[in-house]
C-alpha positions in Angstrom: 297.5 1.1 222.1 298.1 -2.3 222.2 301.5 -3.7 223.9 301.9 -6.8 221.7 300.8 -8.0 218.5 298.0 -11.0 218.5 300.4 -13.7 217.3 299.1 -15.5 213.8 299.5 -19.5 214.5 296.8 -20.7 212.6 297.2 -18.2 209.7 296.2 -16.5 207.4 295.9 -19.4 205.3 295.9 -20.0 201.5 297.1 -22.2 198.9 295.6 -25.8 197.8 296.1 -27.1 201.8 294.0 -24.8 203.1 291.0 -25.1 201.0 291.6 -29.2 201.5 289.3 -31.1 203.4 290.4 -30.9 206.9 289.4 -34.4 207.8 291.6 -35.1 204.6 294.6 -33.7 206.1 293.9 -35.4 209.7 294.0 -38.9 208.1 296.6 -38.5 206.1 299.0 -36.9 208.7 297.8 -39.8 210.7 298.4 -42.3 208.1 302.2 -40.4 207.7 302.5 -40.3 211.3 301.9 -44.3 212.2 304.3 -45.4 209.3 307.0 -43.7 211.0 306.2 -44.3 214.3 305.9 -48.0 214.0 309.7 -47.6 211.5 312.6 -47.5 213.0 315.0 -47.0 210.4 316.1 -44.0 208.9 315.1 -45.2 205.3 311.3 -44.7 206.7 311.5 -41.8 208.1 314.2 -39.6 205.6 312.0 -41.0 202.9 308.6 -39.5 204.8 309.8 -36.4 205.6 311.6 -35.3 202.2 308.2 -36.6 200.4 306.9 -34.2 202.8 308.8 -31.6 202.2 308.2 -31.7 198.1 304.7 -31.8 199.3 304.6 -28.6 200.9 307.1 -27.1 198.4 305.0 -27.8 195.7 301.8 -26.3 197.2 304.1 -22.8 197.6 305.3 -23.7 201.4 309.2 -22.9 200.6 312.0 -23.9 202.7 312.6 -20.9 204.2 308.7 -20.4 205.1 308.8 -23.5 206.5 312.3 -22.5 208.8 310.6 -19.8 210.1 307.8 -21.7 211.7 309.0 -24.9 212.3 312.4 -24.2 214.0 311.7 -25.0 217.8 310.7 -28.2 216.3 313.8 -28.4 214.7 316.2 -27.6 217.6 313.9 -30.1 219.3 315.2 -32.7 217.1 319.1 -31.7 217.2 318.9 -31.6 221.2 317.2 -35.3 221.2 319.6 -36.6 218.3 322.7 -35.2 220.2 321.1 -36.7 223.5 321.2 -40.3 221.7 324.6 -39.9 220.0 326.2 -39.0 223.7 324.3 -41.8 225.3 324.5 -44.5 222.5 326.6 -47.5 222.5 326.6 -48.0 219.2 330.0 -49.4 217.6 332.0 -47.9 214.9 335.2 -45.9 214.1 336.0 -43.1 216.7 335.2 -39.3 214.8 335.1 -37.1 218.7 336.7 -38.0 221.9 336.5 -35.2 224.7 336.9 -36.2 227.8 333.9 -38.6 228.7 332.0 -37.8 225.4 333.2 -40.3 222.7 331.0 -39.9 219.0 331.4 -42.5 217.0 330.0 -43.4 213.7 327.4 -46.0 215.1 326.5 -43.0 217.7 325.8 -40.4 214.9 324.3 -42.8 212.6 321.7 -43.4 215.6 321.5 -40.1 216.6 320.9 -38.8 213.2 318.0 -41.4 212.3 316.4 -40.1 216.0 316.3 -36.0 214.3 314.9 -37.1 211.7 312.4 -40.0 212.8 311.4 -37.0 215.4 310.9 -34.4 212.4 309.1 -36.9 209.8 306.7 -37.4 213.0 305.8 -33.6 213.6 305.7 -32.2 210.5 302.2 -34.0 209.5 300.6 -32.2 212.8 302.2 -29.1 212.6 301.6 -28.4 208.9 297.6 -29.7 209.8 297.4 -26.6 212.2 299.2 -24.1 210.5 297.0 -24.8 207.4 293.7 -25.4 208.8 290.9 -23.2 210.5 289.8 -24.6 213.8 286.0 -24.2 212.7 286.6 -26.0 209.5 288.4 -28.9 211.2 285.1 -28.9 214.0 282.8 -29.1 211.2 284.7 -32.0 209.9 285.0 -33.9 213.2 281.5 -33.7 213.9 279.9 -34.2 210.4 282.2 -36.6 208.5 284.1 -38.6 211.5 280.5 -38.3 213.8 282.4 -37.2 216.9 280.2 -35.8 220.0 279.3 -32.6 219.8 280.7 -32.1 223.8 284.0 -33.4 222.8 284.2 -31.3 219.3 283.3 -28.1 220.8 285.3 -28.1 223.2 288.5 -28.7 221.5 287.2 -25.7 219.1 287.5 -23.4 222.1 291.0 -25.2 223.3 292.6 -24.5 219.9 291.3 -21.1 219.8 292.6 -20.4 222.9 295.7 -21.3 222.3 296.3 -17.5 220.4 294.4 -16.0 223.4 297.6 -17.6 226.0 300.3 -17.0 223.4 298.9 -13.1 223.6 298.6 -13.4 227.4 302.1 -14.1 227.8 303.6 -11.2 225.8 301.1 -8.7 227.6 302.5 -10.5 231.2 306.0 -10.4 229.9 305.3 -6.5 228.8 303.9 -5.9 232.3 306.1 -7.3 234.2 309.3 -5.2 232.5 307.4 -2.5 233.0 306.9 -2.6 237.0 311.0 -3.5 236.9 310.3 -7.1 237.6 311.3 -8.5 234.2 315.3 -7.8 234.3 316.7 -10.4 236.4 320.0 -11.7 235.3 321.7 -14.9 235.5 320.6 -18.3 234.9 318.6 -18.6 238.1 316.8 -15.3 237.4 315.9 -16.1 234.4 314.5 -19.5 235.6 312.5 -17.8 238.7 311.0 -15.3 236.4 310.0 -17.9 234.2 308.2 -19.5 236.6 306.6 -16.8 237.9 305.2 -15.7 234.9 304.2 -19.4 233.8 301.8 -19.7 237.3 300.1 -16.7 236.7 299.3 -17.6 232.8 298.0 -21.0 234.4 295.5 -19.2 236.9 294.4 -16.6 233.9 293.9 -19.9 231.8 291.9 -21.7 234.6 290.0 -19.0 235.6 289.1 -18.8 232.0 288.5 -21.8 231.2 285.9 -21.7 234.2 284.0 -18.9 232.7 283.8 -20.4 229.2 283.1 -23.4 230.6 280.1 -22.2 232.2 279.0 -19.9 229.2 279.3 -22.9 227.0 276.4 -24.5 229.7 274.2 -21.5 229.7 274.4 -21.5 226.2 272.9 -25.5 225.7 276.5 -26.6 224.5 276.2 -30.4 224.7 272.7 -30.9 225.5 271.4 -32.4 222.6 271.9 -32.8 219.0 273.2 -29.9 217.1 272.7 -28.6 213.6 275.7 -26.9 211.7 275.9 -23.8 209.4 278.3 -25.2 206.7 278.5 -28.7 205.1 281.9 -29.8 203.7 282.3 -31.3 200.7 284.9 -33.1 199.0 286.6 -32.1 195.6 289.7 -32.5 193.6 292.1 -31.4 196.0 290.7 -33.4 198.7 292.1 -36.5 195.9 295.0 -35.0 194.9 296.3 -34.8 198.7 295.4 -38.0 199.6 296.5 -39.5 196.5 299.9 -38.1 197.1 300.0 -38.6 201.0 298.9 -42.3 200.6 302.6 -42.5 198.0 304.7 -40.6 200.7 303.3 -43.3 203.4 303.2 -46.5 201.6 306.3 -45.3 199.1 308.4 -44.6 202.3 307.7 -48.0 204.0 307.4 -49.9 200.6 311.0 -48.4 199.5 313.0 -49.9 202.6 311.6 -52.8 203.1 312.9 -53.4 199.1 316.2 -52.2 199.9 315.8 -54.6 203.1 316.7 -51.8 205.5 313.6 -51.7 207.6 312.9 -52.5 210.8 309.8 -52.0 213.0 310.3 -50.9 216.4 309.7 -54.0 218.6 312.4 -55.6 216.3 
């Protein structure tokens, strides 16, 4: 019997995203993603990722759905918006002062348009992966986009791979409390372990990596041109979600720059 449970990060998959077009979705979570990356305001970026958010609500991706897959990405963004509110100079009327942290409204203004420039710039990318098969999106890299066959390929295997470490590190964890080495306490214990564990994952990954590398070879991966089982083809959905990505990305920008509020980064 198995110790852990394969993990499901790239499914199962349904609803109106996952039978878009994936070269769709890449463009327009590029398209999303350079808007706010080039906007420094928080207009930009508030306005992004709520037009995102209705997005994925209205293709049945609730909040709570949402919460439960997204939320290291969220306490990502609360650790880097405290980070800028502790170290920010900005003025403004004191709200905290501890000791050497002082917060003041400046600080949590800034530090609030950092968590949420940081989630309106992940949200594109995440919601491509957890919404799109590998294969579909390697059949649209080579066949719409024209990318090398080498380079497709092997980012097919590097996605599908990631599922293979993610279950690799719960059967290590599993092993390793089960030889008596998993139970250190204490911050440091917990750090040694960690790393422990995290170097042997790295030599199974290499060593893999090596052998699929090399069956990839035998195989005539990347010697010539290749044919493909399935075409892709475009269709209503494939217009609907760029329709609607293209007025979250131009809507966003277009909307502070008439309220006069935005400002590009090198500004």
């Amino acid at each position: 019997m198995s110790t852990t449970a394969a993990p499901v990060v790239f499914g199962p998959r349904s609803g109106p995203l996952s039978r878009a077009n994936p070269v769709v979705k890449l463009l327009g979570a590029l398209l999303i993603t350079l808007v706010v990356v080039i906007s420094a305001d928080p207009v930009t970026s508030g306005v992004a990722f709520l037009g995102q958010l209705l997005l994925l609500a209205g293709v049945g991706m609730g909040p709570l759905r949402l919460l439960a897959r997204l939320w290291p990405v969220l306490v990502a963004a609360v650790i880097s918006g405290w980070g800028t509110v502790m170290l920010s100079d900005a003025r403004g009327p004191v709200l905290l002062h501890v000791g050497w942290i002082t917060v003041t409204s400046g600080s949590l203004a800034a530090g609030g348009a950092i968590a949420l420039r940081g989630l309106a710039i992940a949200l594109p990318g995440i919601t491509v992966l957890l919404t799109t098969d590998p294969t579909d999106l390697a059949d649209g890299l080579a066949q719409t986009l024209r990318l090398p066959a080498r380079f497709v390929l092997s980012a097919l295997a590097a996605l599908r791979l990631v599922e293979v470490m993610i279950t690799e590190w719960g059967i290590l964890a599993a092993a390793r409390r089960a030889r008596g080495a998993g139970v250190s306490r204490g911050p440091w214990g917990v750090v040694k372990e960690f790393g422990g564990q995290s170097f042997t994952l790295l030599v199974q990954s290499l060593r893999r990596a090596t052998r699929l590398a090399m069956t990839m070879e035998a195989r005539g991966f990347g010697a010539g041109p290749r044919t493909w089982a399935r075409t892709l083809h475009y269709g209503r959905v494939d217009l609907l979600l760029g329709t609607a990505v293209g007025i979250i990305a131009l809507g966003s920008l277009g909307l502070s720059l008439w309220l006069g509020t935005h400002r590009f980064i090198w500004q």
